[in-house]
N, C-alpha and C positions, 0 to 999 in steps of 0.2 A: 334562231337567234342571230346568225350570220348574215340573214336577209334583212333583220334589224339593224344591225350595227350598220351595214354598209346603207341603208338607207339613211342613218343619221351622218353618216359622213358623208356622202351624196351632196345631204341639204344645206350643211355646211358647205362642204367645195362650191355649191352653184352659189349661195349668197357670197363668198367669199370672191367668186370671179365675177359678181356682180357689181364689188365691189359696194356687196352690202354687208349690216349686222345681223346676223344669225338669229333668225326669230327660234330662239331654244323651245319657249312654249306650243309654237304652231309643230315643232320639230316633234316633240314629244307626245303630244297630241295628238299625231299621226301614226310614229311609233308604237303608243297604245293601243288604236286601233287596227293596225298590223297584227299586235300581236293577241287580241282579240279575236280577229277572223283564222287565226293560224290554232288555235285554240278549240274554234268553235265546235261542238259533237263530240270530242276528244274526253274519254272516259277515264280519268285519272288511273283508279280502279286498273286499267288494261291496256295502259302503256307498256312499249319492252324496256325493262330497267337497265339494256346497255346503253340506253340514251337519258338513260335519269337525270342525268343532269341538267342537259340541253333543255329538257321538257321541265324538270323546276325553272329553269332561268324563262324559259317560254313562258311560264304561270307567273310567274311572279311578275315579268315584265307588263302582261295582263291584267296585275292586279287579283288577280284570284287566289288568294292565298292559302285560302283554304285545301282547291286544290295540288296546288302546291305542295301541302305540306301531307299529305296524303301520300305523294310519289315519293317524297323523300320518306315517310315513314316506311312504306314497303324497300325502300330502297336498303333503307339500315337494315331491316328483318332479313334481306337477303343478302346482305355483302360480309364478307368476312377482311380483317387485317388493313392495309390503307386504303381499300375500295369504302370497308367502312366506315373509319375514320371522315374521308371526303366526305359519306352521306351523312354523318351526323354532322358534319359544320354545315352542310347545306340544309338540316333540321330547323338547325339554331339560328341561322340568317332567316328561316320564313317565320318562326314562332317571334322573333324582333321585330319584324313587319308586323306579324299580330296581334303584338305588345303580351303576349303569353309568356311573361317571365315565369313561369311557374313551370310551365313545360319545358322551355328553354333550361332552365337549372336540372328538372329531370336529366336531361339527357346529357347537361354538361357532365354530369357525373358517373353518369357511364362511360362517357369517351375515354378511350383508349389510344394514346398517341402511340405509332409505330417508329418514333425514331426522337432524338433530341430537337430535332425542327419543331416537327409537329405539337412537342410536347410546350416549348417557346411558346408559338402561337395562339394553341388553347390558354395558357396563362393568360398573355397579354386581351384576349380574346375576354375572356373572364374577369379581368382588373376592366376593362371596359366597360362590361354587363353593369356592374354592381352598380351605379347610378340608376339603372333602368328599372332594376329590382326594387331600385328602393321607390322609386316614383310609379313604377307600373305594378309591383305588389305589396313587397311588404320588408320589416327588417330581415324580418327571420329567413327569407327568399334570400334576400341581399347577402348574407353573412355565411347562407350555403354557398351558393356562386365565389363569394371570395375565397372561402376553404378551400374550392375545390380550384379554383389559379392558383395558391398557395403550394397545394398537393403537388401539381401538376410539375412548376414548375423543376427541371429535370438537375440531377446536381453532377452528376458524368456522365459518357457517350457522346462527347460532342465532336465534330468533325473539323470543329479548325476553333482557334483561339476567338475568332468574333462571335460564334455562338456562346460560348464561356459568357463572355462581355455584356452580349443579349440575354442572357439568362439572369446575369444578377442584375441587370439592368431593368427588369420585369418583376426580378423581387421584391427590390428599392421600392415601387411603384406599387407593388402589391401592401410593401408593408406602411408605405404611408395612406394607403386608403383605410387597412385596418386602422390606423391610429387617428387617421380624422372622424370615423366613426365612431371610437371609442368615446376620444373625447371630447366630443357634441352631441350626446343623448337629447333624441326630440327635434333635433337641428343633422341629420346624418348628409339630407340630401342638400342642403343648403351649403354643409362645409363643403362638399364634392365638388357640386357646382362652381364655386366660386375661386376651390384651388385648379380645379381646369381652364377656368376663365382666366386667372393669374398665371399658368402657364401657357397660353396663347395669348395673350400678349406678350409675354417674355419673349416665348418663339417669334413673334413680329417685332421683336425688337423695340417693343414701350420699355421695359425695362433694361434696355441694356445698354444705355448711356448711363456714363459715372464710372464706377470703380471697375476694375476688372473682374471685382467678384460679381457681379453684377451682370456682366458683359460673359463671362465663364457659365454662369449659372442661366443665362440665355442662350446658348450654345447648346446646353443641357437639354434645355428642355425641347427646344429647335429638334435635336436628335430624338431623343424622343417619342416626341407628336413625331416625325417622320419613319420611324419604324416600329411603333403601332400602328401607322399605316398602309403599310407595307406588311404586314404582316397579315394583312386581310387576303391578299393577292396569293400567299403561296397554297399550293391546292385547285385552285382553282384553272377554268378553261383556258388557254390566252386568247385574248381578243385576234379575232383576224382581221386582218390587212390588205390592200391593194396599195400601191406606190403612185401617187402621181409622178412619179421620175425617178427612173433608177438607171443604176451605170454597176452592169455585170447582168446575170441570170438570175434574177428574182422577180418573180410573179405573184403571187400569194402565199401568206405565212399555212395554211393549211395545204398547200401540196407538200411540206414537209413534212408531216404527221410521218410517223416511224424514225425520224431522225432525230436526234438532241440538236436544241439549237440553240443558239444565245445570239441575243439581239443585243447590240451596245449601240446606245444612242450616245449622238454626238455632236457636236458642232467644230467646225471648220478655228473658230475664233479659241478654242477650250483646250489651253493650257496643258490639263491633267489628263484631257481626253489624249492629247498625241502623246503626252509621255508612257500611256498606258498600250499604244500600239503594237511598239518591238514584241512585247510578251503576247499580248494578243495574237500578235501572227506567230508568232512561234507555237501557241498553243493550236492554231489554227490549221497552220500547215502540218506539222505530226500527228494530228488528232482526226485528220478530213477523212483520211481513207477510212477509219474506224467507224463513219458515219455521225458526225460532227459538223453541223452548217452555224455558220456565221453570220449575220446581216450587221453590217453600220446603219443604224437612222438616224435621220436626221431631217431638218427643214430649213425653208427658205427663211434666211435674217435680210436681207436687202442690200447685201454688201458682202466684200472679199477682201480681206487684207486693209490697205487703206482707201479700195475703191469705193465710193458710194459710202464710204463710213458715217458721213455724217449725217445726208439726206435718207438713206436708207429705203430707197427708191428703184434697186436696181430689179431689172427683168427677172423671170424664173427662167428662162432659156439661157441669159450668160451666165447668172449663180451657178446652173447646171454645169454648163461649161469648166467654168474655174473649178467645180467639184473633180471632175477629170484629172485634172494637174493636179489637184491638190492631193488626190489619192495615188497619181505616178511618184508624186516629191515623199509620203509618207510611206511611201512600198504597203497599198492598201490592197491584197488582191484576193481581198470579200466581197459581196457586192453591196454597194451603199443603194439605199431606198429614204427618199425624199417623202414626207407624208405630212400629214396637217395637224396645228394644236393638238387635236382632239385627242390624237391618238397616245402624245407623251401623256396629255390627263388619264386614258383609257388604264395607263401601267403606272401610273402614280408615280412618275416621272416629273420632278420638280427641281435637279439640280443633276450637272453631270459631269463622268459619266454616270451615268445609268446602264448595268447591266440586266437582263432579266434571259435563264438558265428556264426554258423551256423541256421536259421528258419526251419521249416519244411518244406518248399518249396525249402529247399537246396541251401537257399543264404544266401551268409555273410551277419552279421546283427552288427556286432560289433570284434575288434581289441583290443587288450589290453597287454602293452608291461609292461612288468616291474611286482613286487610284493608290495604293498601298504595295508598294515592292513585296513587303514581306510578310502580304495573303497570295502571294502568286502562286506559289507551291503547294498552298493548302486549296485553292483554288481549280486546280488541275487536278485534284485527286478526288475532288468530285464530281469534276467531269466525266474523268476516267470511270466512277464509277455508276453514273447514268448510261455510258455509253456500253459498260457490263450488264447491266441491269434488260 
C-alpha cells in the first residue's frame, strides 16, 4: 500500500510541476492496476496475519473484496483485545464495500471496544451504517445496527473532558435517528436521507445566514459531519509520507515506526496554529527523550506575511526560505515538512491546527482540531501514556 500511496502522490506532484490538473481518474486507474498485480497468486487463505492489514487495504484497493474480507475474517478469529477490535472495523469497512449489511450488523455486535475511544467510534460508526441498513437490507437490519451504537456508546472512562463531549454528541445523533425512524414508518430511509442532506448544507453554511440560531445550529452540525469523520481515521494505519522540502531531520513518516509521533499541520498565516506552539514545544522538549517525535506540516500558500499576499505567486524555494525565519522567530526546533494537498486530505485535514497522535505501531491513536489551553494537560497525559504503553 505504501508503493500505492506514493505513486498517487507521484502523479500528483509531476502534474502539479507541470503545471497541470491532476487527471485523478487516469491516477486511480493505475493505482488499481498496481494493486491488482501486487495481489496477483496471493492466496487470501495463507497470508501472515501480522500484515493483515496491509494485505486487506492491498485487496480492497484491488477491488477484491471478497478476498478481502476473508483476511480480515481470519484475522478476528485470531486476534484477541485491540488487535481485534482493529480487525473487526477493518471486517466492517469490506462488508460496506459489499453492501452485506447483514454481516456488517453481525459482527457490529460482537465488537468489543477496548477503551472509551474506541467505544465513541463504533457508535458514531453505527449511527452511520443505519441508512445503509435500511437501503442495502432491511428495518429490522437497520434498528439492530442502531441498538447496538446506542449500547456502545460508553457513559465513564474517558480520558479528558472532549471525549465526554464526543460521547453525548454521538448520542444526540444516535437518538434522533431513532426518532426520525420512528416517526416515518414506510418512509425511514427517506427521513435519514434528507436530514443528512439538511445538515450538509448547514455545515456549508446554506443555512447559516439569519439568526444566530441558525448560524449556532450550523456550527453544530459543521462539528459534527467533521468528527464522524474523523473518527473513521483512529485505528487505522497512518498514511506515509515523503516531504518535498523539509527544514530539520525528517525523511519518511515510517522510519519512525517504534516511536509515538504527532504530526501538527500548520500554516505560517494560522493564528491558533502559533498560539498553540509555546505548549507544543514544551511538550516536545520533555517528552523527546522518552521517545516522542514531532513533525510541523505544512505547504506551500504562495506568500509570506504581506509578500506576494495578493498575487500568490511566490517560488517554493523563497516560501522554503522564509519558513526558516519563521521557525527561528517561533522557537520551532521540530522539524517542519512541506508536502502536497493530498496528503492534509489523506488525514482528513480541513481546518487548523490539525493534530493527528500516531502509536508506535504506526496507527492513529487520536485527532485533535483546534487550539484550547485547557485540553493541554489532558493532552499530555495521553501522550504520556502511549509513550508507556
Amino acid at each position: 500500500m505504501d508503493t500505492i500511496r506514493k505513486l498517487r502522490a507521484d502523479r500528483v506532484a509531476e502534474a502539479k510541476a507541470a503545471d497541470k490538473r491532476p487527471d485523478y481518474a487516469a491516477i486511480s486507474a493505475e493505482a488499481l492496476a498496481k494493486a491488482k498485480e501486487g495481489v496477483k497468486n496471493v492466496e487470501p487463505a495463507r497470508v501472515d496475519l501480522a500484515d493483515a492489514q496491509a494485505w486487506v487495504d492491498l485487496f480492497t484497493q484491488a477491488q477484491d473484496y471478497n478476498s478481502a474480507r476473508t483476511i480480515a475474517g481470519r484475522w478476528t478469529d485470531a486476534a484477541t483485545g485491540e488487535e481485534k477490535f482493529q480487525a473487526q472495523l477493518a471486517s466492517m469497512a469490506v462488508d460496506y464495500r459489499l453492501k452485506d449489511m447483514r454481516d456488517l450488523a453481525r459482527t457490529l455486535t460482537e465488537t468489543k471496544p477496548t477503551d472509551a475511544a474506541g467505544a465513541i467510534r463504533l457508535a458514531t460508526l453505527a449511527n452511520g451504517y443505519v441508512l445503509n441498513a435500511l437501503t442495502e437490507a432491511d428495518k429490522e437490519t437497520a434498528m439492530k445496527v442502531l441498538a447496538t451504537g446506542e449500547a456502545a456508546v460508553p457513559k465513564d472512562g474517558f480520558s479528558n473532558d472532549q471525549q465526554k463531549t464526543q460521547a453525548n454528541g454521538v448520542a444526540e445523533k444516535l437518538a434522533q435517528t431513532r426518532k426520525l425512524i420512528e416517526e416515518n414508518p414506510g418512509k425511514e430511509a427517506e427521513a435519514l436521507q434528507n436530514s443528512r442532506r439538511e445538515a450538509l448544507m448547514a455545515a456549508l453554511g446554506g443555512r447559516a445566514s439569519g439568526s444566530n440560531t441558525n448560524a449556532a445550529a450550523a456550527a453544530a452540525a459543521a462539528r459534527a459531519a467533521r468528527d464522524e469523520k474523523l473518527a473513521k481515521f483512529i485505528g487505522q494505519v497512518a498514511t506515509d509520507f515523503k516531504p518535498t522540502h523539509a527544514h530539520g531531520e525528517f525523511r519518511t513518516l515510517g522510519e519512525l515506526k517504534g516511536k509515538v509521533v504527532i504530526l501538527d499541520f500548520f500554516a505560517h498565516w494560522c493564528g491558533p496554529c502559533i498560539a498553540s506552539f509555546p505548549s507544543m514545544r514544551e511538550l516536545y522538549d520533555s517528552l523527546k527523550p522518552k521517545g516522542l517525535e514531532m513533525i510541523g506540516v505544512t505547504r506551500f500558500y504562495g506568500y509570506y506575511q504581506k509578500e506576494n499576499r495578493t498575487k500568490r505567486d511566490m517560488g517554493e524555494e523563497r516560501e522554503f526560505g522564509h519558513m526558516k525565519d519563521f521557525m527561528a522567530e517561533k522557537k520551532m526546533n521540530w522539524p517542519v515538512a512541506f508536502v502536497g494537498k493530498e496528503l492534509f486530505e489523506a488525514y482528513g485535514c480541513s481546518g487548523i491546527p490539525h493534530v493527528v497522535v500516531i502509536d508506535k505501531t504506526g496507527k492513529v491513536r487520536k485527532i485533535k482540531v483546534g487550539y484550547y489551553p485547557k485540553e493541554v494537560e489532558a493532552f499530555r497525559a495521553e501522550i504520556e501514556k502511549l509513550l508507556e504503553s
